[in-house]
TIVO-2410 file (N, C-alpha, C; in nm, 3 decimals):
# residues 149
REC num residu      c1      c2      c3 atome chaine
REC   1      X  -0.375   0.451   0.964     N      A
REC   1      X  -0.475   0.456   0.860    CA      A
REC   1      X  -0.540   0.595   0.855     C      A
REC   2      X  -0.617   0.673   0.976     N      A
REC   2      X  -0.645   0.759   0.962    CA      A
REC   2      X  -0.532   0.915   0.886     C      A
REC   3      X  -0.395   0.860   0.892     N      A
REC   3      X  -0.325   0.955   0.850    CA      A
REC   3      X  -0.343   0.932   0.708     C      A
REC   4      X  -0.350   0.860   0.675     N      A
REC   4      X  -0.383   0.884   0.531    CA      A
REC   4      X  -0.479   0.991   0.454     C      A
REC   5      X  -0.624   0.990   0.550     N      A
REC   5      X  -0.734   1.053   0.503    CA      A
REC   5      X  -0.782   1.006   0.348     C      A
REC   6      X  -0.802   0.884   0.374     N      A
REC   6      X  -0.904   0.828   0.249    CA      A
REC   6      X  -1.043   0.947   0.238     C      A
REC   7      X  -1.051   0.975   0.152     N      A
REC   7      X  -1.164   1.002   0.088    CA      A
REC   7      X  -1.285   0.915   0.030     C      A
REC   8      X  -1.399   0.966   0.051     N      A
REC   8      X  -1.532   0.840  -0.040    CA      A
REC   8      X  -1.491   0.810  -0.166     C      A
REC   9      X  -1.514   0.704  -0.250     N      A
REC   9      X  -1.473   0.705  -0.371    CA      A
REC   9      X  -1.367   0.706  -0.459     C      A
REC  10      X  -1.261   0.663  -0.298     N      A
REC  10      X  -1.126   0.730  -0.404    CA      A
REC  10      X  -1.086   0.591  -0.461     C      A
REC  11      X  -0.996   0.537  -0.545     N      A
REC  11      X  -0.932   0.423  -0.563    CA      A
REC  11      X  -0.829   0.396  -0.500     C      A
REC  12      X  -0.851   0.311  -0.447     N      A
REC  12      X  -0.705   0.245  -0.330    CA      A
REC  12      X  -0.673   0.111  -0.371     C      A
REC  13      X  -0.510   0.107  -0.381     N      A
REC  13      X  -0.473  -0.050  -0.378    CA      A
REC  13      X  -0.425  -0.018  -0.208     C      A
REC  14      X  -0.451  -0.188  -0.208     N      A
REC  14      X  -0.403  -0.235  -0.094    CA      A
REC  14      X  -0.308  -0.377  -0.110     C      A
REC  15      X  -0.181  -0.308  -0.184     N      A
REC  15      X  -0.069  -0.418  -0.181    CA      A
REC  15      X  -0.031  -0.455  -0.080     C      A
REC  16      X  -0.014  -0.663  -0.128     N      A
REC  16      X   0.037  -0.743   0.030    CA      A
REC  16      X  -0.116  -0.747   0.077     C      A
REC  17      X  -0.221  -0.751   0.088     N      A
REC  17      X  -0.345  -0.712   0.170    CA      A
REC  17      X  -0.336  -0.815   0.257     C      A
REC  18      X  -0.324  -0.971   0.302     N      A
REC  18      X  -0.291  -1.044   0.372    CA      A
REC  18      X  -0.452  -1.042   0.378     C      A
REC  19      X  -0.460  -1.059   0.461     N      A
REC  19      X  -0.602  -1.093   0.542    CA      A
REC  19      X  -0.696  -0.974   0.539     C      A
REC  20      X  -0.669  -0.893   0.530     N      A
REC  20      X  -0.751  -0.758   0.519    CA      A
REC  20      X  -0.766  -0.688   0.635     C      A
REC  21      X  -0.609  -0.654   0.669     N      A
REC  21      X  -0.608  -0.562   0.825    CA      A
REC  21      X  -0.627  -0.409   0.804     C      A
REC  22      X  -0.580  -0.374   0.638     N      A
REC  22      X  -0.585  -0.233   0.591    CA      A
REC  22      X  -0.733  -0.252   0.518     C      A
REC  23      X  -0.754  -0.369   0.443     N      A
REC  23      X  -0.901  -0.343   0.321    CA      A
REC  23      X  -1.003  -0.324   0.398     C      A
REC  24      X  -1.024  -0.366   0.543     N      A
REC  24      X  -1.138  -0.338   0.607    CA      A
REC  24      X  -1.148  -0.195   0.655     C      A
REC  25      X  -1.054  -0.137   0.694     N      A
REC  25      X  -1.062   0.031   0.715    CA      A
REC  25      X  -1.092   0.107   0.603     C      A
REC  26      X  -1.000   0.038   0.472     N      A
REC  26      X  -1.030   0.134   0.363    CA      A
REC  26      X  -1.162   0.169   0.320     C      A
REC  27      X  -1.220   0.031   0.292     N      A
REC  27      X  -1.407  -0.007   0.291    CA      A
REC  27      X  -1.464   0.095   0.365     C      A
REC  28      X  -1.420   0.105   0.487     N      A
REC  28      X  -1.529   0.151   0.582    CA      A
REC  28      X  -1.520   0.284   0.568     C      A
REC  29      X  -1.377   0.410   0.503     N      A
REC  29      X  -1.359   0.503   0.489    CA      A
REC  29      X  -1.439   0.533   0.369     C      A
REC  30      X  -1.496   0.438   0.317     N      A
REC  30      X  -1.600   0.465   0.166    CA      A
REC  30      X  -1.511   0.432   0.050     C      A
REC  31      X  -1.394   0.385   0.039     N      A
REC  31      X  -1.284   0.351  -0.064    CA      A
REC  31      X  -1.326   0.244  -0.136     C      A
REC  32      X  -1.337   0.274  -0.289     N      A
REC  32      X  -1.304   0.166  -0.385    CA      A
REC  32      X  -1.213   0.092  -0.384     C      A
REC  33      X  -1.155  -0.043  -0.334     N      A
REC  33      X  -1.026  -0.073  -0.280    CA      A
REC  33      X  -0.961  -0.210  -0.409     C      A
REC  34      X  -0.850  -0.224  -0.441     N      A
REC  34      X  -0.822  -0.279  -0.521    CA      A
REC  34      X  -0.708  -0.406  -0.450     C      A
REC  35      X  -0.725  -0.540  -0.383     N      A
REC  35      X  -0.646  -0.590  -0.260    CA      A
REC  35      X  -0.594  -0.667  -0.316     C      A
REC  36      X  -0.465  -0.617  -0.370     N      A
REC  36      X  -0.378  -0.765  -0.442    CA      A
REC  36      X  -0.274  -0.796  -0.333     C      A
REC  37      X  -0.307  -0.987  -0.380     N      A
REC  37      X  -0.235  -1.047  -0.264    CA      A
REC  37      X  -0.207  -1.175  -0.339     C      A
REC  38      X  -0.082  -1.206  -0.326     N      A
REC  38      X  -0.030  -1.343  -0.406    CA      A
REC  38      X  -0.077  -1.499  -0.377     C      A
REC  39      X  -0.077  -1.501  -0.261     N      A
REC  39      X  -0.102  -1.621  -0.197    CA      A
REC  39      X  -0.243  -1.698  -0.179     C      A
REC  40      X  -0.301  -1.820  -0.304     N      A
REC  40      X  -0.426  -1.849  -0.298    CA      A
REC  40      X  -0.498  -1.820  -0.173     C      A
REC  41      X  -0.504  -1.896  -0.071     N      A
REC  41      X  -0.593  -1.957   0.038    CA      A
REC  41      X  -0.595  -1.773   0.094     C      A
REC  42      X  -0.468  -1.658   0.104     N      A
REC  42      X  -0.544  -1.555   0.153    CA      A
REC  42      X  -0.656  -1.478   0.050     C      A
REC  43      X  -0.630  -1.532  -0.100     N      A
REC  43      X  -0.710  -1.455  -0.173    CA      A
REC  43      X  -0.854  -1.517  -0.182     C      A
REC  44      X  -0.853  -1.645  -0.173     N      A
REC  44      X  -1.011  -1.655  -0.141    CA      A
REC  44      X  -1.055  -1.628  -0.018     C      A
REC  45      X  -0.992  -1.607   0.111     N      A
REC  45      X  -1.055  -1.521   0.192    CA      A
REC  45      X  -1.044  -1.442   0.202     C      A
REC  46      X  -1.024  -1.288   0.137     N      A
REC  46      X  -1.007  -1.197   0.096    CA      A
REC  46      X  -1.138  -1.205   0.003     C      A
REC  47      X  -1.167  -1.282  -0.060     N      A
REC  47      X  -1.317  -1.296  -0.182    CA      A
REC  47      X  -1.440  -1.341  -0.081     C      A
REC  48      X  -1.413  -1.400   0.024     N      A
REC  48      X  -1.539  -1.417   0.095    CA      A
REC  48      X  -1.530  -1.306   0.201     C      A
REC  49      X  -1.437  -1.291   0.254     N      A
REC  49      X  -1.461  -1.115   0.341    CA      A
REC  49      X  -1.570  -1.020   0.253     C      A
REC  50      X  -1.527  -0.994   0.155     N      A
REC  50      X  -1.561  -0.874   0.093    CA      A
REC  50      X  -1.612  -0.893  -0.001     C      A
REC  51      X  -1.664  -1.039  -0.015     N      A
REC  51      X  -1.824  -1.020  -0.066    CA      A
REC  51      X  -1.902  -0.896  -0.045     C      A
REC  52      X  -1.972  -0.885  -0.171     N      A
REC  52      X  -2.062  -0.740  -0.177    CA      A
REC  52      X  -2.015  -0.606  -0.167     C      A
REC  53      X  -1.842  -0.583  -0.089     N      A
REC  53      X  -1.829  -0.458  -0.111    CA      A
REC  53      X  -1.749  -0.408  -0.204     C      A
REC  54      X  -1.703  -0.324  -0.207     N      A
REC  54      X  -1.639  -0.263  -0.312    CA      A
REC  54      X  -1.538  -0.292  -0.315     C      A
REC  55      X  -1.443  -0.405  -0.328     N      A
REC  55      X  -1.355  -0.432  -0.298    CA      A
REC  55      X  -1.325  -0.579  -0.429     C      A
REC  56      X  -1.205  -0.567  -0.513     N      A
REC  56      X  -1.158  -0.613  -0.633    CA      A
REC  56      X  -1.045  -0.709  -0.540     C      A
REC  57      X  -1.025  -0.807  -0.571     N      A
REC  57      X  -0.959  -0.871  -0.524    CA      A
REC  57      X  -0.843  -0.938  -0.637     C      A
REC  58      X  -0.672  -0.949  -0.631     N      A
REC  58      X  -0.625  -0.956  -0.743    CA      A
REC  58      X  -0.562  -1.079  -0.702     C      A
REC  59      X  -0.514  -1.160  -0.775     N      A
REC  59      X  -0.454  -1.270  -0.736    CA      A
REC  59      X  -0.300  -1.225  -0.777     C      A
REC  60      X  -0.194  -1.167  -0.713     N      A
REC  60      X  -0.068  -1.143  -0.831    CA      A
REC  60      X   0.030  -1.064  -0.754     C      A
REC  61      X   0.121  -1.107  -0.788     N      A
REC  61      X   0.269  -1.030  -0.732    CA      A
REC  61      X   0.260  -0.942  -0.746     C      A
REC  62      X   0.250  -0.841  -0.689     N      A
REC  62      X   0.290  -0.668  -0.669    CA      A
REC  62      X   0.388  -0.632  -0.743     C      A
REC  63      X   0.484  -0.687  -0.756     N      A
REC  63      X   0.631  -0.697  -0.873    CA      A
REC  63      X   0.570  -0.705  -1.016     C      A
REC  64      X   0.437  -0.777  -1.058     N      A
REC  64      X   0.429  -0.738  -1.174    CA      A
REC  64      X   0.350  -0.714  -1.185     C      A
REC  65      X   0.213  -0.610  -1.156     N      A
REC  65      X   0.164  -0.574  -1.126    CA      A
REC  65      X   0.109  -0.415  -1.232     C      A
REC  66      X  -0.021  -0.458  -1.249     N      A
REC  66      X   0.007  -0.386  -1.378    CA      A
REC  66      X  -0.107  -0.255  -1.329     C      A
REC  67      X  -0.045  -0.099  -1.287     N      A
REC  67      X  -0.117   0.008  -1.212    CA      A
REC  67      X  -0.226   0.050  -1.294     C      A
REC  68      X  -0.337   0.121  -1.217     N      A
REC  68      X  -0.458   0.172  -1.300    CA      A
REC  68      X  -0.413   0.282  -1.406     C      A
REC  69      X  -0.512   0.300  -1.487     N      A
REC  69      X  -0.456   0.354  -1.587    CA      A
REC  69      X  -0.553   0.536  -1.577     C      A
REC  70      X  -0.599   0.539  -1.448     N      A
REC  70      X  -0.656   0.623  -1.369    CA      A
REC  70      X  -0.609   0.712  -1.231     C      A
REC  71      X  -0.627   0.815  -1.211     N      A
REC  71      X  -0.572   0.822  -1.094    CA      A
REC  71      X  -0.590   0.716  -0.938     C      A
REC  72      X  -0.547   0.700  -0.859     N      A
REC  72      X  -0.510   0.582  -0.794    CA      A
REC  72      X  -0.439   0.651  -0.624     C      A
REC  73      X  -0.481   0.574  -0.520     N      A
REC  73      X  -0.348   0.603  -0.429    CA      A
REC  73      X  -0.353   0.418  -0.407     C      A
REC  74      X  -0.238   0.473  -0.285     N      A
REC  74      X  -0.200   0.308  -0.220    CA      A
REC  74      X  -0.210   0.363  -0.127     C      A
REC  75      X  -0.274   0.248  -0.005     N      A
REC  75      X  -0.272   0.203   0.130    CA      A
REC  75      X  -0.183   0.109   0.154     C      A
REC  76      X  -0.045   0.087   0.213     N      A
REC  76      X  -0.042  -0.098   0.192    CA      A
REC  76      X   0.052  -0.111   0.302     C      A
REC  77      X   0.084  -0.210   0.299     N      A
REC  77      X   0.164  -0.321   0.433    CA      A
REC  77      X   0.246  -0.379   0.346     C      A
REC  78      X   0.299  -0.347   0.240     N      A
REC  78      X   0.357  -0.459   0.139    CA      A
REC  78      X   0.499  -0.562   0.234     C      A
REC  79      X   0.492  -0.671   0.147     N      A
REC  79      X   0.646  -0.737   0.197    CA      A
REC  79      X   0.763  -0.665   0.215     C      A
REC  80      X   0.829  -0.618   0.307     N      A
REC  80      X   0.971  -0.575   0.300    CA      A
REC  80      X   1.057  -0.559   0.163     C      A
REC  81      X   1.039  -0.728   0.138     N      A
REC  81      X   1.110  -0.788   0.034    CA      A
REC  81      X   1.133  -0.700  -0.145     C      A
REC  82      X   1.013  -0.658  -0.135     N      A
REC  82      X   0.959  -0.586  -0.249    CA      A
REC  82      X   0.970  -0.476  -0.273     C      A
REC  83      X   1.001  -0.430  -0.089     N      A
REC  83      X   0.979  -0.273  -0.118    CA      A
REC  83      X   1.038  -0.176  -0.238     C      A
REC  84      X   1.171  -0.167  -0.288     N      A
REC  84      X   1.256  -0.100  -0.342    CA      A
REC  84      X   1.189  -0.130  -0.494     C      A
REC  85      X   1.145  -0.238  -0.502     N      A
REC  85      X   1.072  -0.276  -0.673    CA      A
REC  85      X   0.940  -0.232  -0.657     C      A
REC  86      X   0.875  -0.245  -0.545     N      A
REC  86      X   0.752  -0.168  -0.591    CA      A
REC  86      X   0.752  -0.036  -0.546     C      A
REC  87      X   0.862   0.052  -0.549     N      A
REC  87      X   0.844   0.192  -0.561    CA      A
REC  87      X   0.909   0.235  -0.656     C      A
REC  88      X   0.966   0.142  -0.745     N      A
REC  88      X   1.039   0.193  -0.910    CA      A
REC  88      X   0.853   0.204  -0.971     C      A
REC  89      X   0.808   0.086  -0.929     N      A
REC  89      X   0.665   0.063  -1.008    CA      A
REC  89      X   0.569   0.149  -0.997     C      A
REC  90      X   0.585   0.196  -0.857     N      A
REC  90      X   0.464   0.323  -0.827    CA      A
REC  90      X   0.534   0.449  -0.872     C      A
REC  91      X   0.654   0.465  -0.894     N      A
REC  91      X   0.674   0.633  -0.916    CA      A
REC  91      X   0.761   0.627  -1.085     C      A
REC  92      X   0.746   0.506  -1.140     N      A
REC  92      X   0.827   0.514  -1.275    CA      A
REC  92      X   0.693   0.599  -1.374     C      A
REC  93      X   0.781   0.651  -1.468     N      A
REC  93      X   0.719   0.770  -1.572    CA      A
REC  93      X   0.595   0.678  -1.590     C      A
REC  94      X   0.497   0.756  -1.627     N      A
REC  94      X   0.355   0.750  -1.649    CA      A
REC  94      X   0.220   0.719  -1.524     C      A
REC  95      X   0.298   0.664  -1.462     N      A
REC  95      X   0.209   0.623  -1.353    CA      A
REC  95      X   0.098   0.727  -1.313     C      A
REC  96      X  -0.004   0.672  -1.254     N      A
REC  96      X  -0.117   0.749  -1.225    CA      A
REC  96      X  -0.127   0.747  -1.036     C      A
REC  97      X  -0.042   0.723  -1.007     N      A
REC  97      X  -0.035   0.753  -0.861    CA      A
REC  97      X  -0.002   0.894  -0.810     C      A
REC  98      X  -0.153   0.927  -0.688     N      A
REC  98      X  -0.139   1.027  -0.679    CA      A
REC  98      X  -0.105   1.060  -0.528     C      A
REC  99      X  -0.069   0.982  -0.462     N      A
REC  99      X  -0.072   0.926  -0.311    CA      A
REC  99      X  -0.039   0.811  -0.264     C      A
REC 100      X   0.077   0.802  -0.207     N      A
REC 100      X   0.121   0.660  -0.094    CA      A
REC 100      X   0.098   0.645   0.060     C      A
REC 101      X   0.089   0.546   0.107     N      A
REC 101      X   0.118   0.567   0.260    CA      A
REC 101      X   0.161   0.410   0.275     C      A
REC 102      X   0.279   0.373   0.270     N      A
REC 102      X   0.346   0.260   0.277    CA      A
REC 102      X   0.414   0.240   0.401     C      A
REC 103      X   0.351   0.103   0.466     N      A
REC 103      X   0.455   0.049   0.563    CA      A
REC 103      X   0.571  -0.022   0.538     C      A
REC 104      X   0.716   0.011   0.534     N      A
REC 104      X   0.792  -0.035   0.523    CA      A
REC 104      X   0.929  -0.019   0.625     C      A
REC 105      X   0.999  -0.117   0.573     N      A
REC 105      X   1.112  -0.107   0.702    CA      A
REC 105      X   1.169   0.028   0.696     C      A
REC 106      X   1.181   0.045   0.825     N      A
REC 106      X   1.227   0.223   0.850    CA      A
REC 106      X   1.335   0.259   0.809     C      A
REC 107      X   1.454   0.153   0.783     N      A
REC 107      X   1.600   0.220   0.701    CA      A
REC 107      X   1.551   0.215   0.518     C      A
REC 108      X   1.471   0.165   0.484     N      A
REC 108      X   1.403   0.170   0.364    CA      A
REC 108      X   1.313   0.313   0.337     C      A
REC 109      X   1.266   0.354   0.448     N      A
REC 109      X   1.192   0.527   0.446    CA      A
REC 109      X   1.272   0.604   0.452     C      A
REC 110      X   1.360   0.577   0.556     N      A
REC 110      X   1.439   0.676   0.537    CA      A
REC 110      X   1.586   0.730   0.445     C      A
REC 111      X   1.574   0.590   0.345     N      A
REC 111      X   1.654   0.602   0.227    CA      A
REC 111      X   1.597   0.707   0.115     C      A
REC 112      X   1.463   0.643   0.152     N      A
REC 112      X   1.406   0.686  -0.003    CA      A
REC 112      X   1.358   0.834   0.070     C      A
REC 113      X   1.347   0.848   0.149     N      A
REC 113      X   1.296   1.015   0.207    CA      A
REC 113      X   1.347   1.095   0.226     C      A
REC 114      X   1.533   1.049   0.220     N      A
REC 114      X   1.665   1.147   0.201    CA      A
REC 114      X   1.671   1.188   0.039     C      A
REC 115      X   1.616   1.102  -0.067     N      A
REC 115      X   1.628   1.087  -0.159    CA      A
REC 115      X   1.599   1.252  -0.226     C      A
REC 116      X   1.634   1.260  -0.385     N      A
REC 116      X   1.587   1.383  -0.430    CA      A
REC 116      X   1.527   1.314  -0.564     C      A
REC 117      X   1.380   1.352  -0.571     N      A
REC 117      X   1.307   1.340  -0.664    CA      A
REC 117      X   1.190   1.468  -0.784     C      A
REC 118      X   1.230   1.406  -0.862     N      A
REC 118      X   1.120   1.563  -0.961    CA      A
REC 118      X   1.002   1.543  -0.966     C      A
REC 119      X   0.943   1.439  -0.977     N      A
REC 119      X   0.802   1.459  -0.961    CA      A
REC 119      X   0.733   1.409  -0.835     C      A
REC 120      X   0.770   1.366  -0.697     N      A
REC 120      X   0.744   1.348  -0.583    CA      A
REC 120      X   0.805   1.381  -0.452     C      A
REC 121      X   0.731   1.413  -0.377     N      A
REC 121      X   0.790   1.443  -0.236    CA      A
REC 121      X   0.729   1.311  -0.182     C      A
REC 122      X   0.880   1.275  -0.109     N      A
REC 122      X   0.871   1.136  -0.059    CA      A
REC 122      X   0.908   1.197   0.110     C      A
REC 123      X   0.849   1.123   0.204     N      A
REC 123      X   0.855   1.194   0.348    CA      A
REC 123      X   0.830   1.112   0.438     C      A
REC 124      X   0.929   1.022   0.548     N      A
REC 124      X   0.888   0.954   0.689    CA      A
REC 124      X   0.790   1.017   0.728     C      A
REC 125      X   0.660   0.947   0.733     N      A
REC 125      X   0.568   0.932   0.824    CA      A
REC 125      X   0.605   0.865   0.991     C      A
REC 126      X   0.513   0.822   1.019     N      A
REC 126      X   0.475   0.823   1.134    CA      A
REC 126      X   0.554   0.651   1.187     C      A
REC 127      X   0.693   0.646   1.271     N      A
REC 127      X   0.720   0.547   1.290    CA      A
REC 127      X   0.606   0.435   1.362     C      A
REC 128      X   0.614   0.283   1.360     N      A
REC 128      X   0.521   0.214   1.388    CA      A
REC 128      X   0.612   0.052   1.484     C      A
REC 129      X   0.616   0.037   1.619     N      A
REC 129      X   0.638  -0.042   1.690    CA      A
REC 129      X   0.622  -0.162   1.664     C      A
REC 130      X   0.781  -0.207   1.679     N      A
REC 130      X   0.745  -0.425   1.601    CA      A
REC 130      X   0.629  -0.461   1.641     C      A
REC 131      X   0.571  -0.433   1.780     N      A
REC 131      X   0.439  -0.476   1.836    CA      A
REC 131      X   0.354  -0.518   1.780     C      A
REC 132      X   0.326  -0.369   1.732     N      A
REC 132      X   0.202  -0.335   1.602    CA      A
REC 132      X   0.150  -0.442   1.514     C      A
REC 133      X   0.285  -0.564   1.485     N      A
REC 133      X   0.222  -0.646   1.385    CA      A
REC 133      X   0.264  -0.807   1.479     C      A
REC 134      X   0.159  -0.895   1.416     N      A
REC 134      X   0.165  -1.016   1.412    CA      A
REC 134      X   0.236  -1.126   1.301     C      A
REC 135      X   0.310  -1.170   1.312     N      A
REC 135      X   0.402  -1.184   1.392    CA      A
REC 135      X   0.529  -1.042   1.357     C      A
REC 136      X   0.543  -1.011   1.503     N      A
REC 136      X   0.684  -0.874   1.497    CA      A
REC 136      X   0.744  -0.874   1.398     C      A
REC 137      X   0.781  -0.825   1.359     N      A
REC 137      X   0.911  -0.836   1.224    CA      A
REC 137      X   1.024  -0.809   1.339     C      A
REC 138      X   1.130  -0.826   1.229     N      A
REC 138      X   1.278  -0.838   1.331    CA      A
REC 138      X   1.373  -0.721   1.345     C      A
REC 139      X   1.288  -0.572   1.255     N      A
REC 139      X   1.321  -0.462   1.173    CA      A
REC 139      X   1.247  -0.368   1.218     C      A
REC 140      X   1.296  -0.268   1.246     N      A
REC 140      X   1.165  -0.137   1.295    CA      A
REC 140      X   1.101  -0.115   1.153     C      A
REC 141      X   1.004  -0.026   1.170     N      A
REC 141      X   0.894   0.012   1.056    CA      A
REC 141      X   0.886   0.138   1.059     C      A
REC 142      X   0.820   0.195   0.915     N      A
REC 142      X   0.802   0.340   0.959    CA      A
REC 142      X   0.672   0.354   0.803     C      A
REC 143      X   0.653   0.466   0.819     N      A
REC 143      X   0.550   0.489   0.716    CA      A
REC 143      X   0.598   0.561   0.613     C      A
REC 144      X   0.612   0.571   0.485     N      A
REC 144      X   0.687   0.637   0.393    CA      A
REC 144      X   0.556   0.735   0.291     C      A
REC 145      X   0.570   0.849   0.330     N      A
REC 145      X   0.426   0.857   0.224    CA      A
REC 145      X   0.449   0.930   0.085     C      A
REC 146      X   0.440   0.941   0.009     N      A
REC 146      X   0.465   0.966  -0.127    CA      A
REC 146      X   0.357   1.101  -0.177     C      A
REC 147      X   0.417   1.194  -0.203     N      A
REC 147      X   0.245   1.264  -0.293    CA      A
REC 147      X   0.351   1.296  -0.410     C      A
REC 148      X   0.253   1.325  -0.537     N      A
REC 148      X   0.292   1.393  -0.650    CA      A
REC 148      X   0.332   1.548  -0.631     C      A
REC 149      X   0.466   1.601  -0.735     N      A
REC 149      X   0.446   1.744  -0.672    CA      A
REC 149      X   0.326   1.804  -0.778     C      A
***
């Protein structure tokens, strides 16, 4: 999280937010945070966590998922599952994303970070140990971070 370097005020989604293992750091970095997460029972606790703070809570698939129409970064943990569709979504023409830092499976970073792109430098971050999460995944992880050029 700290590699990211949230800024006060900035707009952050936090796709996948689950329980709020990333929305509570973002909050606390001073982030406007935007925590879409599909699954009722985590999104109303996700609405009683973050009561009072700055924090928008979305009920909705990340797959259809409709981006700010503002500049924007992402924080996220998203599903594996998704990954490859929600990075057509974050880097397709118009988008207002100006910053990623995505956990995803590490042969997935390092696809898209061999990749050659015109309007982004896409770059393995910082690999991250099955440990790290509850429950392990069965897949190493790595961090994929995205900036605009």
């Amino acid at each position: 999280m700290a590699d990211a370097a949230i800024r006060p005020g900035e707009l952050v989604l936090d796709i996948g937010a689950g329980d709020g293992a990333l929305t509570g750091p973002l909050v606390a970095a001073g982030a406007r945070v935007v925590a879409v997460e599909p699954h009722p029972e985590r999104v109303r606790r996700l609405r009683e966590r973050f009561a009072g703070a700055p924090v928008a809570v979305v009920a909705a698939d990340a797959t259809g998922l409709r981006l700010p129409g503002r500049p924007f970064r992402v924080v996220a943990s998203p599903p594996y599952r998704i990954s490859s569709a929600l990075l057509r979504i974050l880097l397709a023409p118009g988008s207002r994303l100006v910053r990623a830092d995505l956990v995803l499976q590490r042969a997935v970073v390092r696809r898209f970070a061999a990749g050659r792109w015109a309007r982004w430098e896409l770059a393995a971050g910082r690999p991250l140990p099955r440990r790290a999460f509850r429950p392990p995944p069965q897949v190493d992880s790595a961090v994929l971070v995205v900036r605009r050029r």
